[in-house]
ZATILUM-664897 format. One record per residue (C-alpha): x, y, z; residue number from 1. Coordinates in Angstrom, 1 decimal. Each point is the difference from the previous one (the first is absolute). Layout:
N
+--------+--------+--------+-----+
!      u !      v !      w ! num !
+--------+--------+--------+-----+
!      X !      Y !      Z ! NUM !
...
+--------+--------+--------+-----+
***
This chain:
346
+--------+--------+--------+-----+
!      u !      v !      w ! num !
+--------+--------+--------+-----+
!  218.1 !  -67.1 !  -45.1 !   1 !
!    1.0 !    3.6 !    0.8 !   2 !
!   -1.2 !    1.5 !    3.2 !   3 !
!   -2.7 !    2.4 !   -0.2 !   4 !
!    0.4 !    2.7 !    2.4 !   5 !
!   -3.0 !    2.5 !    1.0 !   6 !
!    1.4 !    3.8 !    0.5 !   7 !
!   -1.5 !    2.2 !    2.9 !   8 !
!   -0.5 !    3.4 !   -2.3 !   9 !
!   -2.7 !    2.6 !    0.7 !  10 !
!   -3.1 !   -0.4 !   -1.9 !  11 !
!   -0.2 !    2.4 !   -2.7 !  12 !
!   -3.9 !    0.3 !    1.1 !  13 !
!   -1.6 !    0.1 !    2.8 !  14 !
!   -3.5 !    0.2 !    0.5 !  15 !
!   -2.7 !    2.1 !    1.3 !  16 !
!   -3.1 !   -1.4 !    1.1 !  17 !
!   -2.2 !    2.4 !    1.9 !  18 !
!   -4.1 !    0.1 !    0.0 !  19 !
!   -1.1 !    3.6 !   -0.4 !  20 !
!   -2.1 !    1.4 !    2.9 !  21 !
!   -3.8 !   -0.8 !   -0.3 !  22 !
!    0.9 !   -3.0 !   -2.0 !  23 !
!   -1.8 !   -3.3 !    1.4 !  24 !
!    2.0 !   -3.1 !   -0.3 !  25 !
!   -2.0 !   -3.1 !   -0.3 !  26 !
!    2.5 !   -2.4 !   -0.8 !  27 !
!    3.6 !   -0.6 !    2.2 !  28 !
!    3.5 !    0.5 !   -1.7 !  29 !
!    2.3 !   -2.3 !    0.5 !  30 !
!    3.9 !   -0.4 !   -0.8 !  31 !
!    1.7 !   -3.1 !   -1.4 !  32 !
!    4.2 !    0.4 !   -0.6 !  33 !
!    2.3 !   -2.8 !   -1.6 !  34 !
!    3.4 !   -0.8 !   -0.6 !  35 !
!    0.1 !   -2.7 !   -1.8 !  36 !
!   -0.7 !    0.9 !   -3.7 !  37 !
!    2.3 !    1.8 !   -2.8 !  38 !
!    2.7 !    1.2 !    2.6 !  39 !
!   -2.1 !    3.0 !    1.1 !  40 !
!   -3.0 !    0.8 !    2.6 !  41 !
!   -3.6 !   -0.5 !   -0.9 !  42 !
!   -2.2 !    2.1 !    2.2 !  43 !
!   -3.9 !   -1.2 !   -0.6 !  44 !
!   -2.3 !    2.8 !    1.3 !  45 !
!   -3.8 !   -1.0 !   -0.5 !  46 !
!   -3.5 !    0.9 !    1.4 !  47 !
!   -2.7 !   -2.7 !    1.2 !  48 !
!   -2.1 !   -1.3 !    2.5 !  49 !
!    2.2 !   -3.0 !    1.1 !  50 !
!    3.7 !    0.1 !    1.4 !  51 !
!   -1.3 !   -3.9 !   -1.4 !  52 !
!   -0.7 !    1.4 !   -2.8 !  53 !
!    2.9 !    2.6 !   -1.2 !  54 !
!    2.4 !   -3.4 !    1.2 !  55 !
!   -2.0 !   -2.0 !   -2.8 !  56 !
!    0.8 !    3.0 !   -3.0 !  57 !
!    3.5 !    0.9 !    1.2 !  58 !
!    1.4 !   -4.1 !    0.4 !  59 !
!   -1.7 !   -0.5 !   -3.5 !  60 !
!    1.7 !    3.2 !   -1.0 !  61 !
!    3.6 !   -1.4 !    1.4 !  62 !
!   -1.1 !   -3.4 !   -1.8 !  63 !
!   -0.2 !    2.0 !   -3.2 !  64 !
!    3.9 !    1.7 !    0.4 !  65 !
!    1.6 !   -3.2 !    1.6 !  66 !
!   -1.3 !   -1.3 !   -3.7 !  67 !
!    2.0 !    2.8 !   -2.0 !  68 !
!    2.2 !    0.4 !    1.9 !  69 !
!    0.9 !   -3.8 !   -0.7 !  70 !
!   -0.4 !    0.2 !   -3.6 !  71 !
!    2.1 !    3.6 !   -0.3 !  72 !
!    2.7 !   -1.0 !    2.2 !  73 !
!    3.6 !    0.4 !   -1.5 !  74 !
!    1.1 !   -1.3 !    3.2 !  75 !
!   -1.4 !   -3.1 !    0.5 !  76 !
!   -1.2 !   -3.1 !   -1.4 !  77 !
!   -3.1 !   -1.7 !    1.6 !  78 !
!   -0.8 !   -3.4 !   -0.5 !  79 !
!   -2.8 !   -0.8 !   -2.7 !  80 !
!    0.5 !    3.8 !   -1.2 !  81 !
!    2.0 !    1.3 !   -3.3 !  82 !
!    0.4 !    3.3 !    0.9 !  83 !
!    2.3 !    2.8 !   -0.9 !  84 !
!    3.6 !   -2.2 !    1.6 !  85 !
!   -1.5 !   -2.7 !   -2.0 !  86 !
!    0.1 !    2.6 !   -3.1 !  87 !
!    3.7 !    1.1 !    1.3 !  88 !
!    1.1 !   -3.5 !    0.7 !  89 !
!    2.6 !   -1.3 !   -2.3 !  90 !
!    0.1 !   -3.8 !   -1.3 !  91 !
!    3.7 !   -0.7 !   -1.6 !  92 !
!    0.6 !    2.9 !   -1.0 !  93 !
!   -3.1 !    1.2 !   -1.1 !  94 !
!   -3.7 !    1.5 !    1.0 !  95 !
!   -2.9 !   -2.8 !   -0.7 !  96 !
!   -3.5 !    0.7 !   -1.5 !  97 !
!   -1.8 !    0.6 !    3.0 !  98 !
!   -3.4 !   -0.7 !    0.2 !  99 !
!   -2.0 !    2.3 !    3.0 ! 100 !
!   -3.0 !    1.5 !    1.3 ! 101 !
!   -1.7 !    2.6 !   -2.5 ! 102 !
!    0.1 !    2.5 !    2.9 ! 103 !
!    3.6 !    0.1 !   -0.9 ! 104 !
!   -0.3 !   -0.2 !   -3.9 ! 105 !
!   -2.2 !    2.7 !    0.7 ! 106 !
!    2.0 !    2.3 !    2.3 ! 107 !
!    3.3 !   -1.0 !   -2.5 ! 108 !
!   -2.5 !    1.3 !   -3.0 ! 109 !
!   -1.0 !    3.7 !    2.1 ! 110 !
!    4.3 !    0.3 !    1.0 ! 111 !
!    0.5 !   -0.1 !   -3.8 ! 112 !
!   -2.4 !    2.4 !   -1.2 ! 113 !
!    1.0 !    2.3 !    2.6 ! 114 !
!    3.7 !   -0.2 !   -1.3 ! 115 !
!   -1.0 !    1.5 !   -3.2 ! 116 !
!   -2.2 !    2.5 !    1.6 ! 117 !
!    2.8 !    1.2 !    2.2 ! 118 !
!    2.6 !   -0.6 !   -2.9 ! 119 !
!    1.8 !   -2.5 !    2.0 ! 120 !
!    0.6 !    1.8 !    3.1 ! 121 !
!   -2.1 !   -2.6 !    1.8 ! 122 !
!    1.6 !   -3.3 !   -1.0 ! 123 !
!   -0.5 !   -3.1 !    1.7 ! 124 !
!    2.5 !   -1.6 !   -1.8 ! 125 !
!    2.6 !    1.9 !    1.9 ! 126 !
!    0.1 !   -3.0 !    3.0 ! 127 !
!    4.0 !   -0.1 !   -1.2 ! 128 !
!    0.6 !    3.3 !    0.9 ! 129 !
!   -2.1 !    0.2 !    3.1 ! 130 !
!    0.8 !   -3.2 !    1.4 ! 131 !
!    3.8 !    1.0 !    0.7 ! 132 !
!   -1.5 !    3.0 !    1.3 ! 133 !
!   -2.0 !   -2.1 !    2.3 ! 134 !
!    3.2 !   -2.6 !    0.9 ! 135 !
!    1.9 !    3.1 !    1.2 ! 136 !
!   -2.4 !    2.1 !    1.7 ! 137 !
!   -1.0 !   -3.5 !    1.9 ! 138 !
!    3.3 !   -0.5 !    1.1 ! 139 !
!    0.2 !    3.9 !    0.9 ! 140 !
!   -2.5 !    0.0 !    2.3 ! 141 !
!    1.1 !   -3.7 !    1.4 ! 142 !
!    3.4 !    2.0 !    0.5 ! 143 !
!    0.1 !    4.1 !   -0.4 ! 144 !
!    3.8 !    0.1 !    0.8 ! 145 !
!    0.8 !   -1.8 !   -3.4 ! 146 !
!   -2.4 !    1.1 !   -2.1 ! 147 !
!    1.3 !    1.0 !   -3.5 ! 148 !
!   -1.7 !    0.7 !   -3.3 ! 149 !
!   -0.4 !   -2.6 !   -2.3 ! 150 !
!    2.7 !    0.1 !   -3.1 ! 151 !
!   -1.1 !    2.1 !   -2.9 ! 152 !
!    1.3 !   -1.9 !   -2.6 ! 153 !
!   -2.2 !   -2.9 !    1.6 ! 154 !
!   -3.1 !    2.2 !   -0.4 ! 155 !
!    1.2 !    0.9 !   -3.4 ! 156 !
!    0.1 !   -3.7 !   -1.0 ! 157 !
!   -3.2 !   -1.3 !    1.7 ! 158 !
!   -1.8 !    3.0 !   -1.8 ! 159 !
!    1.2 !   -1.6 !   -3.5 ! 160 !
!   -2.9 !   -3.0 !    1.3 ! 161 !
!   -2.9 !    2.3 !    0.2 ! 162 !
!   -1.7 !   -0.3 !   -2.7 ! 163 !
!   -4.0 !   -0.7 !    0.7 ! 164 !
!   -0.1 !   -1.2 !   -4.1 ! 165 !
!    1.5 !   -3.0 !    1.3 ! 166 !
!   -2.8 !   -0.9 !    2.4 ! 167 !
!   -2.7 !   -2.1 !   -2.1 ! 168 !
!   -3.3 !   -0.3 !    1.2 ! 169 !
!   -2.1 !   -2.9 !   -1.6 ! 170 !
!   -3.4 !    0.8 !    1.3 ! 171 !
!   -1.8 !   -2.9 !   -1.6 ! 172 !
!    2.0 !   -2.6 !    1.7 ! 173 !
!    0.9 !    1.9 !    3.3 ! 174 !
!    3.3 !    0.4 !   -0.1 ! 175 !
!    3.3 !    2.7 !   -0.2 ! 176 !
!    3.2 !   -0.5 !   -1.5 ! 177 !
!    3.4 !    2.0 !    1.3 ! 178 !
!    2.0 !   -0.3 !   -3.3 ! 179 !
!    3.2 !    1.5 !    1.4 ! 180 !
!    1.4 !   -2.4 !    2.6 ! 181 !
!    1.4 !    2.9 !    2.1 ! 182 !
!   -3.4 !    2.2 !    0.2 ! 183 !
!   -2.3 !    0.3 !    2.9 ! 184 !
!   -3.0 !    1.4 !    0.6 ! 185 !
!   -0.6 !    2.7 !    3.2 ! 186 !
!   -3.9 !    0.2 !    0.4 ! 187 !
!    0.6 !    2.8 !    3.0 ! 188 !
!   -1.2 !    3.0 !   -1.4 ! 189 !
!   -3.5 !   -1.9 !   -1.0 ! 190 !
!   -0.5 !   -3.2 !    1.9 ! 191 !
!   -1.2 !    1.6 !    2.9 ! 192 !
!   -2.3 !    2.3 !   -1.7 ! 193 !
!   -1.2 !   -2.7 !   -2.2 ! 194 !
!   -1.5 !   -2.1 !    2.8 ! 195 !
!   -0.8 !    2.8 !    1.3 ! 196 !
!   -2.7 !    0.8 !   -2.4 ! 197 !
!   -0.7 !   -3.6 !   -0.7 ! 198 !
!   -1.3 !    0.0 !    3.4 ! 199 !
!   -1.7 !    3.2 !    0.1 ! 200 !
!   -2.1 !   -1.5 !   -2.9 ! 201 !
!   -0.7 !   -3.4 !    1.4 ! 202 !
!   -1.5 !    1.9 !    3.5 ! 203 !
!   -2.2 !    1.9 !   -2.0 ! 204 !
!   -1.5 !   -2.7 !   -2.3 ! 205 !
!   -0.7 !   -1.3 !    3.7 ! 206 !
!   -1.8 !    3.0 !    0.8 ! 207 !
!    2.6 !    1.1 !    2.7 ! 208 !
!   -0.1 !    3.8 !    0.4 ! 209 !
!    1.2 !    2.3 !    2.9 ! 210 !
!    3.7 !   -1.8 !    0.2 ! 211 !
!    3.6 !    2.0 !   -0.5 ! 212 !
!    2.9 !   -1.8 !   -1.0 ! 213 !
!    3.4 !    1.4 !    1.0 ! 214 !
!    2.8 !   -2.2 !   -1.4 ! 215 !
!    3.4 !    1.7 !    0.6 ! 216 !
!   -1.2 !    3.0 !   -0.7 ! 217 !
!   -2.0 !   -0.4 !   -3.2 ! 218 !
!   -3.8 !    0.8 !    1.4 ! 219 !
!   -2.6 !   -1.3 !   -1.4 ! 220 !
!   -3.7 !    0.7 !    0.9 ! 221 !
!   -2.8 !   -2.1 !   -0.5 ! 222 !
!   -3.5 !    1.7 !   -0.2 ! 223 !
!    0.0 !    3.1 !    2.5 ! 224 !
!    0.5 !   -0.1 !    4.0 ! 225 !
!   -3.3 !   -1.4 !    1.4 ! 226 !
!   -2.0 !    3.7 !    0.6 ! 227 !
!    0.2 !    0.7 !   -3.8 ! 228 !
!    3.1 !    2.4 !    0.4 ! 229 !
!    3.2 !   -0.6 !   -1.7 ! 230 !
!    3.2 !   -1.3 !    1.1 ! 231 !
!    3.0 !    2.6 !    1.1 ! 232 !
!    3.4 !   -1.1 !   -1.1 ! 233 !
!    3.1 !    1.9 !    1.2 ! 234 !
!    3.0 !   -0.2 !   -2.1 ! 235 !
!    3.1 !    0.9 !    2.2 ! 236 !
!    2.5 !    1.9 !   -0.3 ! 237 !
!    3.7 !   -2.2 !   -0.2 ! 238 !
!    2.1 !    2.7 !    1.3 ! 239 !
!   -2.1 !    0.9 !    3.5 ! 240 !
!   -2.9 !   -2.2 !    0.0 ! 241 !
!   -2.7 !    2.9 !   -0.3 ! 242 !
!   -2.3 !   -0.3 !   -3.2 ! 243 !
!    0.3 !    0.5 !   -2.8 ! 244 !
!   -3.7 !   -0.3 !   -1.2 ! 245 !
!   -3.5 !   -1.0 !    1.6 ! 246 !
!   -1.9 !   -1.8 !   -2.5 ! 247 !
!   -3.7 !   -0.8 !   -0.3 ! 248 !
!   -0.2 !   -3.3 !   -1.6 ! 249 !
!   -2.9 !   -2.3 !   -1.1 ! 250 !
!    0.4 !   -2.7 !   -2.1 ! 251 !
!    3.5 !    1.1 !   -1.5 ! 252 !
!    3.2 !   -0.9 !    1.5 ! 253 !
!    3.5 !    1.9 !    0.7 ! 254 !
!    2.9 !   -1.6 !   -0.5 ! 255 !
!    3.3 !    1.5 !    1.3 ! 256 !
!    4.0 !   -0.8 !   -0.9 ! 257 !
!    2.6 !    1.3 !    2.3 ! 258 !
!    3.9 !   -0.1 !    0.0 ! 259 !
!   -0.4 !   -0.6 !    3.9 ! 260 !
!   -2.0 !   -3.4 !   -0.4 ! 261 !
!    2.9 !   -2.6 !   -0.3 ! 262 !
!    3.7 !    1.2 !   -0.1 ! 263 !
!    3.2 !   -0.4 !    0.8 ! 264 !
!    2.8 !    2.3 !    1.5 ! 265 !
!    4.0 !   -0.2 !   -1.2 ! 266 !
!    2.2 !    2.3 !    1.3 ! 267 !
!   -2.9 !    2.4 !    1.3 ! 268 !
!   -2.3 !    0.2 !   -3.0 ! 269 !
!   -3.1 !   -2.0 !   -0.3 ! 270 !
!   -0.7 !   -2.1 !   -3.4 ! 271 !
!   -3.7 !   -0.8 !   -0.7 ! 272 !
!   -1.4 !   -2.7 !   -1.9 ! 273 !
!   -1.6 !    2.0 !   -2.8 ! 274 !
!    2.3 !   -0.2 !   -2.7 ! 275 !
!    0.6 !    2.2 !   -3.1 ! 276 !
!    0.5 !   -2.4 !   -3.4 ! 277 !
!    1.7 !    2.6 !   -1.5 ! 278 !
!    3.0 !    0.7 !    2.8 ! 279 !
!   -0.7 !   -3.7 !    1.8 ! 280 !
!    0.2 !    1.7 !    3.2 ! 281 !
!   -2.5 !    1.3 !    2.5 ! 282 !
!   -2.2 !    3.2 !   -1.5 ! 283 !
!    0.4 !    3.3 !    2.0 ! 284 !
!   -2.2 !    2.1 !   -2.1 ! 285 !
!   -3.0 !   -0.4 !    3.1 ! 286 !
!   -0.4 !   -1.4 !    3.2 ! 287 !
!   -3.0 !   -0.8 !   -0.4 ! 288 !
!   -2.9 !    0.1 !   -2.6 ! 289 !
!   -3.9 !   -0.7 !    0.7 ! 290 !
!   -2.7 !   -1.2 !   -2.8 ! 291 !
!   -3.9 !    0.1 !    0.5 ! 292 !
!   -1.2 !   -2.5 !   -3.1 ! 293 !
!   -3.1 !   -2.4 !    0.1 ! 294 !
!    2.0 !   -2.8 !   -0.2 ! 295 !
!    2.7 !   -1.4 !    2.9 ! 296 !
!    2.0 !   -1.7 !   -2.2 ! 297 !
!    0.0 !    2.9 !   -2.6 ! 298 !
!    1.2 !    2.0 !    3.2 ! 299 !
!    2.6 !   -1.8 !    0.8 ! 300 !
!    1.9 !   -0.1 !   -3.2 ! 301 !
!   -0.6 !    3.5 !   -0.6 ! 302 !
!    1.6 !    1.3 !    3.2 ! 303 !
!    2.8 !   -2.0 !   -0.6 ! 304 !
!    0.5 !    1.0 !   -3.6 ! 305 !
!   -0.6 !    3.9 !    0.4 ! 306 !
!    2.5 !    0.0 !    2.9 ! 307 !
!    2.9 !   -1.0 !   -2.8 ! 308 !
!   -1.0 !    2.3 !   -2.4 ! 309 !
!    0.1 !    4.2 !   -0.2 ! 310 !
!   -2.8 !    1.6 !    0.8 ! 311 !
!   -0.8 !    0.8 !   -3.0 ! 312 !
!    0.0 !   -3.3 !   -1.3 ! 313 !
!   -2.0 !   -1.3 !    2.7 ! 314 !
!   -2.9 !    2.9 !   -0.2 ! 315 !
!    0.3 !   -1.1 !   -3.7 ! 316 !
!   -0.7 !   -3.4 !    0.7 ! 317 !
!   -3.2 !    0.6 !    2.7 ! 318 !
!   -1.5 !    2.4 !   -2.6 ! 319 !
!   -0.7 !   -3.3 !   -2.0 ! 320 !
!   -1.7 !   -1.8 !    2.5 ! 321 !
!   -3.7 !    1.4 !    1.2 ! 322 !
!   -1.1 !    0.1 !    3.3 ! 323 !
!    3.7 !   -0.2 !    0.9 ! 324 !
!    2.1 !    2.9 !    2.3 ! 325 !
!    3.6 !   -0.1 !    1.8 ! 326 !
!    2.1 !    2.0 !    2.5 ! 327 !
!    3.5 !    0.6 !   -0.2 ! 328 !
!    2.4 !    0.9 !    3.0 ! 329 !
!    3.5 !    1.0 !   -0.6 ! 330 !
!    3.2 !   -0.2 !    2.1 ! 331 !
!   -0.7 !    3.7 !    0.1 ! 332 !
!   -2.9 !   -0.2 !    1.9 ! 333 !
!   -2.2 !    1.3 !   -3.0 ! 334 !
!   -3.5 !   -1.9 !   -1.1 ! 335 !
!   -1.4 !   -0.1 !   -3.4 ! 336 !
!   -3.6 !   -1.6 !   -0.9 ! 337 !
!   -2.0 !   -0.3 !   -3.6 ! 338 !
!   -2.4 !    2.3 !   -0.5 ! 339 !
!   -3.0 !   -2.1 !    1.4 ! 340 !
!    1.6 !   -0.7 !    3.3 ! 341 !
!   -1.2 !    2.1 !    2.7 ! 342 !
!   -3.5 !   -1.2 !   -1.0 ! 343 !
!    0.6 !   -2.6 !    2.1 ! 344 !
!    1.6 !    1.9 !    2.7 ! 345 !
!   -2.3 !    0.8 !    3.4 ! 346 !
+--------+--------+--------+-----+
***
């Protein structure tokens, strides 16, 4: 079982909680922070009368990712779970008709329709690719003295086992098929999102309002801050740690990929973990790119995809989608929004 390793990187944002003068605060705000769950921190920041009873809404709310993070994991296997290893896993020779959770049937079904919508820039088929990627930044990090870049002509050949075709999903009996023994799937760019939102919407159909979840920098808010006012989000700048943009967010979430998140360095230059199908190396078109959607999960695989394609492309792409605006930031220090953006800026 490969050894998951958390990196220290800077969130990409941090935020701003502040009660406007005059404002009276009725109920307390309270902090919860956790390690434990998708590799990443999960900052819980919610408003109520209680430390007792914020504890009871943020451990449900950790009960709720320590469940999908179980069932996303390409990591690990957990026992009486089939889970995305389980997918992975290999039985003489060959993937195995895996039955599993519709959480995952469902998540598998949104990756899909996002790969058309994105014309296969976001591919979660690409666990091949991205899993050498992953072996030798690992080992990079383990030991920066010999780290080396991983063989193109390996790249080249894992990419020829990438295509998401070959992953069957059989929603009336539960299961999903790899039909090329030497494909995996890489649920990175959406698994995190995707619980995410799953848990955004099972707080609210308990009634839970006032709550803001930050999980490694994808911010979603639940409901507005306990006076009535939105919530500020900073994004921050990568290259100096200023910001970038002060957002006023209610009920909408901003999602942010960087190239400063988790990387590597070989012979002085640092090699992210977003990677570009089309050169099967680390994208260097942004360093980072910010989405304001209704929808975490929608978020997440948006950022991800826009920061591998032009701009163009991507402001192509968020054109299609309503309610939906991003933020580009170039290695030149430039920034770039969709029309709509700086409706949402304070």
């Amino acid at each position: 079982m490969p050894m998951k390793k958390l990196v220290c990187f800077a969130l990409t944002i941090c935020i701003v909680l502040c009660t406007l003068c005059g404002c009276e605060v009725k109920k307390n705000k309270y902090t919860a922070t956790s390690m434990d769950f998708f590799d990443t921190p999960i900052t819980i920041t919610g408003y109520e009368n209680t430390k007792k009873e914020f504890d009871d809404v943020a451990n449900d709310i950790l009960t709720q990712f320590e469940k999908y993070h179980k069932l996303f994991s390409i990591y690990d296997e957990f026992e009486g779970v089939n889970n995305i290893y389980t997918i992975n896993k290999l039985m003489d020779g060959k993937h195995q008709s895996v039955v599993v959770d519709k959480s995952i049937i469902d998540m598998l079904n949104f990756a899909k329709d996002m790969y058309e919508k994105t014309n296969g820039t976001m591919n979660i088929a690409m666990g091949s690719v991205l899993s050498i990627w992953h072996e030798y930044r690992e080992k990079g990090n383990e030991n920066p003295k010999n780290a080396t870049l991983p063989p193109v002509d390996a790249l080249k050949e894992a990419a020829k086992h990438t295509d998401i075709t070959k992953m069957v999903i059989d929603e009336e009996n539960n299961t999903v098929t790899l039909l090329d023994p030497k494909m995996t799937l890489d649920v990175g760019a959406v698994a995190k999102g995707y619980a995410t939102q799953c848990i955004v919407n099972y707080l609210k159909e308990k009634g839970v309002t006032n709550y803001l979840l930050n999980v490694g920098g994808s911010v979603t808010p639940i409901g507005t801050k306990e006076t009535g006012e939105d919530w500020i989000v900073a994004i921050e700048n990568p290259k100096d740690g200023e910001y970038l943009a002060c957002l006023s967010l209610k009920d909408k979430s901003v999602v942010t990929s960087g190239n400063y998140q988790r990387y590597y360095t070989v012979d002085g230059k640092k090699y992210h973990h977003i990677i570009d199908k089309n050169t099967l190396m680390p994208s260097d078109k942004f360093l980072s790119v910010s989405v304001i959607c209704e929808d975490t999960a929608l978020g997440d695989i948006l950022s991800t995809a826009l920061f591998c394609m032009t701009l163009e492309e991507g402001k192509k792409l968020i054109n299609t989608i309503p309610n939906t605006e991003a933020l580009w930031f170039t290695p030149d220090s430039k920034t770039y929004t969709t029309n709509g953006w700086n409706e949402y800026v304070k």
